[in-house]
C-alpha positions in Angstrom: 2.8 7.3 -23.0 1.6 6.0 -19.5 2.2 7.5 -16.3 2.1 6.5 -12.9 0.3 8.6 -10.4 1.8 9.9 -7.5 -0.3 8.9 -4.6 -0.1 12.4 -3.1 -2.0 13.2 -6.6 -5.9 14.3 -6.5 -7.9 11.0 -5.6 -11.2 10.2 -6.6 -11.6 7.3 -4.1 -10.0 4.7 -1.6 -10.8 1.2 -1.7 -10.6 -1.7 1.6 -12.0 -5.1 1.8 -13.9 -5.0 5.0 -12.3 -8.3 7.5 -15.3 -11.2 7.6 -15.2 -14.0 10.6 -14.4 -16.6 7.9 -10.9 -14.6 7.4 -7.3 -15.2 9.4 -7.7 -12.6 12.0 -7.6 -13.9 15.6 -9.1 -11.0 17.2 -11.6 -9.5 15.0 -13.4 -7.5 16.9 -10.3 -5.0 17.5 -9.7 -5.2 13.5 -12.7 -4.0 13.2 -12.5 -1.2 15.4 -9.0 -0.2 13.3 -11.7 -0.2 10.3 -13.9 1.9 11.5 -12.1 4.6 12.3 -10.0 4.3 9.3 -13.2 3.9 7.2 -14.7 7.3 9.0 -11.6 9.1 8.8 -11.5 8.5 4.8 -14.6 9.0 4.4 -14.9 12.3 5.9 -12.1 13.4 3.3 -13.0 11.7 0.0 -15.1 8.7 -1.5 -14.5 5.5 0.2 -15.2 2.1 -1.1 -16.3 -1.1 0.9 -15.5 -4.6 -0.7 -17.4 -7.0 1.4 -19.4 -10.3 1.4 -22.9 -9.4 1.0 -25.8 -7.7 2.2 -25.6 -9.3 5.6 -22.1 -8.3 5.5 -22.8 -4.8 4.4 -25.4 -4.3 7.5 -22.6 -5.4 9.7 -20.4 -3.0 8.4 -22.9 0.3 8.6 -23.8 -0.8 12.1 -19.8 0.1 13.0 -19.2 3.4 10.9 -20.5 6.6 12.1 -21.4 7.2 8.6 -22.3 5.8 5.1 -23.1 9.1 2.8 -20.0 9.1 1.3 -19.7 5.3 1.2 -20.5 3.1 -1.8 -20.4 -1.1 -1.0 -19.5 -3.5 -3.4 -20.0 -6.5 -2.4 -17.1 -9.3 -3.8 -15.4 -12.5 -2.4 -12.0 -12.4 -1.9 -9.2 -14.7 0.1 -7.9 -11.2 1.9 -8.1 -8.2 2.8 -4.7 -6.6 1.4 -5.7 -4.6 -1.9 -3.0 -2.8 -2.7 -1.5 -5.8 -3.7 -4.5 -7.6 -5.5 -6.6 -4.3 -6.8 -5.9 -2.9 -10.5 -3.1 -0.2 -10.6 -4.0 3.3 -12.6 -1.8 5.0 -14.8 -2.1 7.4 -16.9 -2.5 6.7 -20.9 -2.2 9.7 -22.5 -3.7 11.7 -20.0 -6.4 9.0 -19.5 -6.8 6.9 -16.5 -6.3 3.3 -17.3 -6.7 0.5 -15.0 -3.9 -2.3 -15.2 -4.4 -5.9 -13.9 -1.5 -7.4 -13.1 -1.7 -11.4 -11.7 -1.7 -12.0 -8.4 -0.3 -15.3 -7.1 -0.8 -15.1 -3.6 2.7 -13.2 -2.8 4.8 -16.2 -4.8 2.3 -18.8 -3.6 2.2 -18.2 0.2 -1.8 -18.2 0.2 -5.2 -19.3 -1.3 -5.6 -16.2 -4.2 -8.2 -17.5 -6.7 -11.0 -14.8 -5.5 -8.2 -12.1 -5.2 -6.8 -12.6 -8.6 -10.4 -12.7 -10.0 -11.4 -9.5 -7.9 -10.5 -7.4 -10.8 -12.9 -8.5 -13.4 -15.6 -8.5 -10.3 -15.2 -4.9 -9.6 -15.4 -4.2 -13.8 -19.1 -5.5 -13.2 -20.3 -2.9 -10.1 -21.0 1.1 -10.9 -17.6 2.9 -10.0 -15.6 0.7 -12.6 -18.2 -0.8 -15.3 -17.2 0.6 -18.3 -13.9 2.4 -17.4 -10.8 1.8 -19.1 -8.6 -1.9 -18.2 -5.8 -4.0 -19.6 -4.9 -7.2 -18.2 -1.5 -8.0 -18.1 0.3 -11.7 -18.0 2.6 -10.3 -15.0 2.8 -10.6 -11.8 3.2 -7.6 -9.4 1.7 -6.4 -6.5 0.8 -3.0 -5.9 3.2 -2.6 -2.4 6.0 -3.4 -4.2 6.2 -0.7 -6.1 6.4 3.2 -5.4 6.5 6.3 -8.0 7.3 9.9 -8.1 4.6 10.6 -10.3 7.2 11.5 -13.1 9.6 8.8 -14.0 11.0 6.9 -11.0 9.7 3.9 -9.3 11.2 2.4 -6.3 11.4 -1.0 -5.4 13.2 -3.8 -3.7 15.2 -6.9 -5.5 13.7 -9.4 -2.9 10.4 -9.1 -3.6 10.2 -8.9 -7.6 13.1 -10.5 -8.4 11.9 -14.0 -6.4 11.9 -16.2 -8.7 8.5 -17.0 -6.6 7.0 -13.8 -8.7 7.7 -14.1 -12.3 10.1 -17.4 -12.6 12.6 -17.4 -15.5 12.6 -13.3 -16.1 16.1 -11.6 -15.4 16.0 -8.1 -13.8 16.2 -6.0 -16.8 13.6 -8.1 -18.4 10.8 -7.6 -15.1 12.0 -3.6 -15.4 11.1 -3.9 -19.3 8.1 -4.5 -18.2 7.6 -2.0 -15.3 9.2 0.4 -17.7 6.7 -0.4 -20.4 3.3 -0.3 -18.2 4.3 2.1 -15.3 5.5 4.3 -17.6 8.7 4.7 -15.7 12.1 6.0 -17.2 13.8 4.5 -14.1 13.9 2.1 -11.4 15.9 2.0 -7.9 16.2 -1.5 -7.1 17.1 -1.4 -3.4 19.0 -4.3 -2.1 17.2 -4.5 1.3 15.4 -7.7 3.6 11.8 -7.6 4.9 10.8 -6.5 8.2 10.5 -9.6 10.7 7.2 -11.3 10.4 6.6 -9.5 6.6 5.8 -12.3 4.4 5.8 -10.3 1.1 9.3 -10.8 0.4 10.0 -6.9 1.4 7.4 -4.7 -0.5 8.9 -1.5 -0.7 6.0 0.7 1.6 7.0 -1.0 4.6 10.7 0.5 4.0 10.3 3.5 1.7 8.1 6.1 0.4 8.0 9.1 -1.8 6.6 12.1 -0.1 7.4 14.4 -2.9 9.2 14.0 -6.4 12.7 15.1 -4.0 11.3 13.1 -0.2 11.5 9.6 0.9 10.6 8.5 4.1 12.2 4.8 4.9 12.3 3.1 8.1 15.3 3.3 10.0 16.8 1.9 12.9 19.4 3.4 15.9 19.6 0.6 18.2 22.8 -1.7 17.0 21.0 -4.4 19.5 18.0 -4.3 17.2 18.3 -7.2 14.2 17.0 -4.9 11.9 20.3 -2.6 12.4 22.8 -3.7 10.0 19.9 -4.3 7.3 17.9 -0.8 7.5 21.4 0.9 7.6 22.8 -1.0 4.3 19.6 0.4 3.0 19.6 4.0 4.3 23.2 4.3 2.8 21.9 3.0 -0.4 19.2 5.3 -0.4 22.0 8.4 0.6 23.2 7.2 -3.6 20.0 8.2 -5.1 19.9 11.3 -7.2 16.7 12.8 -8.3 16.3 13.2 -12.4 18.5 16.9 -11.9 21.1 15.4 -10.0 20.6 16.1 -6.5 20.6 14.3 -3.6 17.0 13.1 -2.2 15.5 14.7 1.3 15.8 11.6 3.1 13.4 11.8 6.5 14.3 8.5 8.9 11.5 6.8 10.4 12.1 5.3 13.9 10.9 1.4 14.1 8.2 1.2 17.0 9.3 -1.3 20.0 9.0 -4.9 18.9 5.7 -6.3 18.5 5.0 -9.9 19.0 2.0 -12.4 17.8 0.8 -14.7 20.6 3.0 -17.7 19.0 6.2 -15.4 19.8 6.5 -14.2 15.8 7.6 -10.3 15.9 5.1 -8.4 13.5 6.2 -6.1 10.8 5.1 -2.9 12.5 6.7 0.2 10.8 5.8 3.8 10.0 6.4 3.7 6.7 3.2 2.4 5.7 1.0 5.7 5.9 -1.4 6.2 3.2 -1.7 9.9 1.4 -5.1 10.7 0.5 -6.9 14.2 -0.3 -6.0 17.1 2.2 -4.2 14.1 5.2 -2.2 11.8 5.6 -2.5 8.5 8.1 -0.1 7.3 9.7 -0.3 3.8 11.6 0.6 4.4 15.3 0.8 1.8 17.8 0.6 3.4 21.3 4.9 3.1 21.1 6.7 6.4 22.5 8.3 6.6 18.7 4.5 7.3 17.3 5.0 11.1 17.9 7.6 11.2 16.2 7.3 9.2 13.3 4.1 11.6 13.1 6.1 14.8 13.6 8.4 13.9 11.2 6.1 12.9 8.2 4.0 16.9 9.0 7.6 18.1 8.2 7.0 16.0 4.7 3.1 16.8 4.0 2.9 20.8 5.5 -0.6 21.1 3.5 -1.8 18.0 4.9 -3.2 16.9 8.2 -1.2 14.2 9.6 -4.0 11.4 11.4 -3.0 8.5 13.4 -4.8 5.6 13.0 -4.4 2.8 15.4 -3.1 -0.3 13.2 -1.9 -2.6 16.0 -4.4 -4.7 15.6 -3.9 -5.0 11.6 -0.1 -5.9 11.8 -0.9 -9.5 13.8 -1.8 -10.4 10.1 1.6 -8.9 9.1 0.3 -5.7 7.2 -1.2 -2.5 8.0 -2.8 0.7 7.2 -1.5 0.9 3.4 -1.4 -2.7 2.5 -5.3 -2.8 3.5 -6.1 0.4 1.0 -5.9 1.2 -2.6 -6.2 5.0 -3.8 -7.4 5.8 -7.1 -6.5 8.7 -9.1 -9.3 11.8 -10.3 -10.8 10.8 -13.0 -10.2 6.9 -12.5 -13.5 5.6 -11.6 -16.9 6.5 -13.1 -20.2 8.1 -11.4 -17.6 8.9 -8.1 -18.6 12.8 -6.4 
């Protein structure tokens, strides 16, 4: 029986894809600085790992982290930098962590994906993964798309996996057949709910909602009928008010506030949202954006995580290439990834 982790679970690591000139960020000096405090702050809390070019690339990278002792590199091409969406996801397979990769097609091929397909079968070469448990799987799904309770529940929205850009020709219950079947899942919430402006994933589920316990979902919310998100983040808070958890109660739902709009320098507003924090051992960060609504949205998310400390991290920069602090990491469970302290 299979089981997918909760991400508020014990982790043994994190894994990013350090930014490299050749890539799509304008201003990559300020990306940077987002990944080096985001690198130190993980690092100070749990293993991190560093996908990047090469050795040239590597020396780079340690001359803009404080420090590299609990820092292994791997060094891998890849078309982007967004992992949860092209790295493997771990279950559980009867009690053992297994490593599923799913296809990646570019998100319903928007982009160049060959190296970020193939990254994968790259990592199964280096130290942490060589030798560890993996299936592939002939189906595509990307790892923001999805969110689980740990237990039986995923979350997710129709746009995104049932384009027929994703997995052409399979109805809904067949694409939840196979969530069902790998994700070890009981259930799915298919929200009916648009992307963010400027999100060009076809509306992955941690930019609107997340569970922060087996009973607490955070979404993104909006109070401003003058906003153009209003009517869509309210169809979607009053379809996330229908939930039930497996015993029949209503969920904790925790609203978090959209910051002001942010706009690229064509005049494109950015997919900046809350909702995107990343749980990791003992914290939680949160992508703030110097906005008034970043105490709050932090505020409310320590109401969610009382064990954990809540960390903003700075993710302005990240968002002019329409994702941020979660779309950029991938988490692995205790017990995922070999030789890991």
């Amino acid at each position: 029986m299979n089981r997918f982790p909760a991400e508020w679970e014990k982790q043994s690591a994190v894994l990013i894809a350090w930014p490299h000139k050749t890539g799509d960020f304008r201003n990559l000096d300020a990306v940077e600085q987002s990944y080096s405090v985001i690198s130190d702050t993980i690092s100070q809390y749990q293993k991190l790992l560093i996908v990047c070019r090469d050795d040239s690339h590597q020396q780079h990278i340690q001359t803009l982290i404080s420090k590299t002792d609990n820092i292994d590199f791997i060094h891998a091409p890849v078309n982007d930098i967004w992992v949860r969406d092209t790295v493997f996801l771990t279950v559980e397979k009867d009690g053992v962590p297994m490593h599923m990769n799913f296809h990646f097609n570019g998100w319903g091929e928007k982009y160049s994906h060959q190296s970020d397909n193939a990254l994968n079968h790259k990592l199964l070469n280096v130290k942490p993964f060589k030798g560890a448990s993996h299936t592939d799987i002939d189906f595509i799904l990307e790892g923001g798309s999805v969110e689980s309770d740990g237990i039986d529940t995923l979350l997710t929205t129709k746009q995104c996996l049932l384009n027929p850009n994703r997995n052409k020709g399979l109805s809904q219950q067949e694409i939840e057949q196979q969530l069902l079947q790998y994700l070890g899942a009981k259930r799915v919430f298919w929200l009916d709910q648009e992307n963010l402006s400027g999100d060009d994933t076809d509306a992955h589920i941690d930019t609107l909602a997340r569970f922060c316990s087996a009973d607490t979902i955070a979404y993104t919310s909006c109070d401003d009928p003058e906003d153009p998100h209003y009517n869509s983040l309210k169809f979607m808070e009053t379809q996330l008010q229908t939930l039930r958890t497996q015993d029949g109660d209503v969920y904790h739902l925790i609203p978090l506030p959209l910051p002001k709009p942010i706009h690229d320098e064509d005049g494109q507003q950015l997919p900046a949202n809350y909702s995107n924090f990343l749980i990791i051992n003992r914290a939680v960060m949160v992508p703030v954006y110097g906005d008034p609504m970043d105490a709050i949205a932090l505020e409310r998310l320590a109401g969610c995580f009382p064990d954990r400390k809540i960390i903003g991290v700075p993710c302005q920069p990240l968002v002019h290439q329409y994702g941020s602090l979660h779309c950029m990491t991938m988490q692995f469970p205790e017990g995922a990834l070999r030789a890991v302290g």
